[in-house]
C-alpha positions in Angstrom: 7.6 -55.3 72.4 11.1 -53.8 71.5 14.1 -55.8 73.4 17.7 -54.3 73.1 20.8 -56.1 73.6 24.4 -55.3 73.7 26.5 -58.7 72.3 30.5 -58.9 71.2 30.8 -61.5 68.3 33.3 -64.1 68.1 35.5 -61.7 65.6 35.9 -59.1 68.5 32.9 -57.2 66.3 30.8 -55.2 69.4 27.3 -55.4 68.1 24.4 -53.2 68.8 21.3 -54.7 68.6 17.6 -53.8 68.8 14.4 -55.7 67.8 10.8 -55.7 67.9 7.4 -58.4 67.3 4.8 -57.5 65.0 2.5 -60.0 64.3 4.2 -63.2 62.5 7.4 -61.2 62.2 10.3 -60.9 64.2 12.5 -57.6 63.3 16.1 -57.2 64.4 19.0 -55.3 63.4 22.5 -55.0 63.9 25.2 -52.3 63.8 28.4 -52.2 63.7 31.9 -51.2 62.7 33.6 -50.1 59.7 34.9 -53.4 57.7 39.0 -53.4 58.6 41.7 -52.9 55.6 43.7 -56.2 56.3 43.6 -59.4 58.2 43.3 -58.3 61.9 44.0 -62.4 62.9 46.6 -63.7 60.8 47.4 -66.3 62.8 44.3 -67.5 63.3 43.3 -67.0 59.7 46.7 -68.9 58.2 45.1 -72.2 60.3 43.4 -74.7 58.4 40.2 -74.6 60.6 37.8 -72.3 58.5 37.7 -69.5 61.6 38.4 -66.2 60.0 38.3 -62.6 60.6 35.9 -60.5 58.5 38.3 -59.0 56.3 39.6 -62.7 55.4 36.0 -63.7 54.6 35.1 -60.8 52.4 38.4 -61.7 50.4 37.6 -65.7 50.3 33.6 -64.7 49.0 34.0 -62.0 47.1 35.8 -62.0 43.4 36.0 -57.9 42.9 39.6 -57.0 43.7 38.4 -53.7 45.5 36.0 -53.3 48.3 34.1 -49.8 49.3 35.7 -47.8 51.2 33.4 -47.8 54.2 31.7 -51.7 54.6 29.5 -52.6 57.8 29.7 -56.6 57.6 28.1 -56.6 60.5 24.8 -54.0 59.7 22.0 -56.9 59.2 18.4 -56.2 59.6 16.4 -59.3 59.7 12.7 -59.9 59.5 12.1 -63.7 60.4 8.5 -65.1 60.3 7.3 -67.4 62.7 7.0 -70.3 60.5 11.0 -70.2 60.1 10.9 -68.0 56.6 13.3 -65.2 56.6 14.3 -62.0 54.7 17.5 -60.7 55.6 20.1 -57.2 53.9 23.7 -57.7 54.4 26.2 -56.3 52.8 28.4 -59.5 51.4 25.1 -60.4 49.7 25.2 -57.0 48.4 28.3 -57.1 47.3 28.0 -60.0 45.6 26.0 -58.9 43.1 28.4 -56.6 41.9 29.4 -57.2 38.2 33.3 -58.4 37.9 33.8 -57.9 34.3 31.8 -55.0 33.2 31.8 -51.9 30.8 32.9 -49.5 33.4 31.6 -45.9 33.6 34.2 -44.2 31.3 35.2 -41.0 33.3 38.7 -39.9 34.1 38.2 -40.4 37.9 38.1 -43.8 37.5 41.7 -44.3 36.3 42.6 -41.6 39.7 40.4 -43.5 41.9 41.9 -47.0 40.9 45.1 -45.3 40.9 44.6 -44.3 45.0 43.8 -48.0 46.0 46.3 -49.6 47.9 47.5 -52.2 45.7 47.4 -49.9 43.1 51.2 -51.4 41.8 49.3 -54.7 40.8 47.9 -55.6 37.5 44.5 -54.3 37.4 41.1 -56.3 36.4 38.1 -54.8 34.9 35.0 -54.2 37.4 32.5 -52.3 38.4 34.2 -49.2 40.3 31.1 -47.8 41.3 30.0 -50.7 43.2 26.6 -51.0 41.4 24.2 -54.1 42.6 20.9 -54.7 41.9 20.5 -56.5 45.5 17.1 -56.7 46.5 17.3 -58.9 49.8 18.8 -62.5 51.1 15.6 -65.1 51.3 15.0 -68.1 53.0 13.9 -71.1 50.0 10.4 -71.1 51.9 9.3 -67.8 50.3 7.3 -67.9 47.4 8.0 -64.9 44.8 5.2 -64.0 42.4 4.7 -61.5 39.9 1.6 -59.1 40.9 -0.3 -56.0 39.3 -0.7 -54.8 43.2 1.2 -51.9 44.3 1.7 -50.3 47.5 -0.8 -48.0 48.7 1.2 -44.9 49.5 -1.7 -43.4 51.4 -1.7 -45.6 54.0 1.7 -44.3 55.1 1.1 -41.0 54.8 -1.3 -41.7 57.6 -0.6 -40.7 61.0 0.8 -43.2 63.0 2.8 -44.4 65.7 6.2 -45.0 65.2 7.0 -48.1 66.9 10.3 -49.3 65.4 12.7 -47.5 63.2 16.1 -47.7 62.0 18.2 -46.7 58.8 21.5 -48.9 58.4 24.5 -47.9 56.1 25.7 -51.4 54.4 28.3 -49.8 52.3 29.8 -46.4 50.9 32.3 -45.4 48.6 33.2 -42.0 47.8 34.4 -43.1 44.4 37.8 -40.9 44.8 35.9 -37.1 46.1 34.4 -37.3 43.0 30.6 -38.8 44.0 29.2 -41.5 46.3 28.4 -44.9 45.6 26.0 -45.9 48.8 23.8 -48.9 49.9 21.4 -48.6 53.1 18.4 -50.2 54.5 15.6 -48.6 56.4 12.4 -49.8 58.1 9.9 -48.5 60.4 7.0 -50.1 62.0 3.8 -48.6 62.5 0.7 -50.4 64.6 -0.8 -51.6 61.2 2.2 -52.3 58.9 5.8 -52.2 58.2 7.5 -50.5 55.7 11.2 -50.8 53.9 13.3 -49.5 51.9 16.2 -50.8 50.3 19.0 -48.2 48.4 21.4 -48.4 45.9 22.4 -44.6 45.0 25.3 -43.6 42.7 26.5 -39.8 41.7 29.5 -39.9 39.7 29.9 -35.8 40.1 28.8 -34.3 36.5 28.0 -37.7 35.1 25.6 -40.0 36.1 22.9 -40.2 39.1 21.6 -44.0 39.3 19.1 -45.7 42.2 17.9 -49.4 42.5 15.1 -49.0 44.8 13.8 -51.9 46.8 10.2 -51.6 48.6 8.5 -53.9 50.9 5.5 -53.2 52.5 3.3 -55.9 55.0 -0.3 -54.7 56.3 -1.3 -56.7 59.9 -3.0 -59.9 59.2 -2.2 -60.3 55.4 -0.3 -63.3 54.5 2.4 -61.6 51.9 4.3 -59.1 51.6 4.3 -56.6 48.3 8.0 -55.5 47.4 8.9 -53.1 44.6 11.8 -52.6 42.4 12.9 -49.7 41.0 15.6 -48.8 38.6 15.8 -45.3 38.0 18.6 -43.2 36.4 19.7 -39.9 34.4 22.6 -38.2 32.8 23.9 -35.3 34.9 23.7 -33.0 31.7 20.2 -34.0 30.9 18.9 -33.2 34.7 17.7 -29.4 34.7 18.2 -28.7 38.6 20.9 -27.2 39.9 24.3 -29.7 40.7 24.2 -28.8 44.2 20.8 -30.6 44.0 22.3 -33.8 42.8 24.2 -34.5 45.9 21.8 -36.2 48.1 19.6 -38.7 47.5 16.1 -37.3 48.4 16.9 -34.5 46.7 17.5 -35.7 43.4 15.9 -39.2 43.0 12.4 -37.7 42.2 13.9 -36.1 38.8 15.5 -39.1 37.4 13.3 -41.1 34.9 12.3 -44.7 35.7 14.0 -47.4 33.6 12.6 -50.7 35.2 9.9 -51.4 37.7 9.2 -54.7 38.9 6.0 -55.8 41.6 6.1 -59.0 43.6 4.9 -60.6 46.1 6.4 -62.4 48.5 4.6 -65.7 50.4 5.6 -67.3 52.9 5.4 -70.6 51.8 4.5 -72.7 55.4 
């Protein structure tokens, strides 16, 4: 059944967290705060011991010289099979796949917005400002992914059913300068015969561009895979016919933007 616990990590990080057993799989999730904006242990950090703070790791694993504004280091959900396998969404993974040397979206708020950092006097390097990954999950070597005409069966979740878990985690958010949002979250819910995920990447750049990189998982009771879906879908603001206001959250506008790229796997756990 669902256990909660309350735990303080050994980076002064208080931790919400909340889990649930269904079947093989063993779902948790954490929340937490906002990443900080500099070293909160510099003394410890300056040792030669490898104990650092979060900020200090982010800098040490990452190679983009900006991060999002708003970063959760500590928002994790976890789904852990019994056999040891695990899938995991955190968002240094995330940020990881973000390009370094890219052809940047060419608008004149990405000059302001680079401008507003806080190093703004240093030399600047080329990346992606919007923060654009095509993350789809962190995975244990012991989970086999093969390509599959299966696709989700949507009907089954529009069934009525119980609730039993459920959760939506912010990873990361950037405002990209007031002029759009740059977002990754994670959200699951479990129901008494399956659970259901999904992973987004959305981007507005305000009179531009709307992007999403969609990531579906989907598990029925007493199958021995799991079915996840990738979607890449994305639009011109000129070429969308709704109205702007439209554009500005997710839901609203997703279902108008063409698909570019849709991948189905599955996902075996390889015992």
């Amino acid at each position: 059944m669902i256990q909660i616990e309350d735990t303080v990590d050994s980076r002064r990080f208080e931790t919400n967290s909340n889990s649930i057993h269904f079947g093989p799989w063993h779902i948790s999730y954490n929340i937490s705060c906002i990443l900080p904006s500099v070293c909160s242990t510099k003394v410890v950090c300056e040792r030669d011991d490898d104990q650092f703070c979060q900020f200090c790791i982010y800098c040490k694993e990452l190679t983009i010289p900006h991060f999002p504004d708003m970063v959760f280091p500590k928002n994790i959900l976890t789904l852990t099979h019994k056999s040891g396998a695990s899938i995991n969404f955190n968002p240094l993974d995330a940020l990881k796949r973000v390009a370094n040397t890219v052809e940047a979206i060419e608008v004149a708020c990405a000059e302001a917005w680079q401008e507003s950092r806080p190093d703004a006097g240093k030399k600047k390097r080329t990346f992606d400002w919007t923060f654009a990954t095509d993350y789809k999950g962190t995975f244990t070597d012991n989970i086999v992914i093969q390509a599959t005409d299966e696709t989700i069966n949507y009907d089954i979740l529009k069934q009525k059913e119980q609730i039993l878990f459920y959760h939506d985690l912010t990873l990361f958010e950037d405002e990209l300068h007031d002029h759009g949002v740059s977002k990754l979250s994670v959200k699951i819910r479990v129901m008494p015969s399956c659970w259901y995920l999904l992973l987004r990447y959305f981007l507005r750049v305000d009179d531009v561009l709307v992007r999403s990189n969609e990531t579906r998982m989907f598990h029925m009771l007493n199958s021995d895979y799991v079915l996840r879906e990738y979607t890449v879908k994305e639009s011109l603001a000129k070429d969308l016919n709704i109205p702007t206001a439209q554009m500005k959250e997710a839901d609203d506008v997703i279902p108008f933007l063409p698909v570019k790229e849709k991948v189905t796997e599955k996902l075996i756990v390889n015992f």
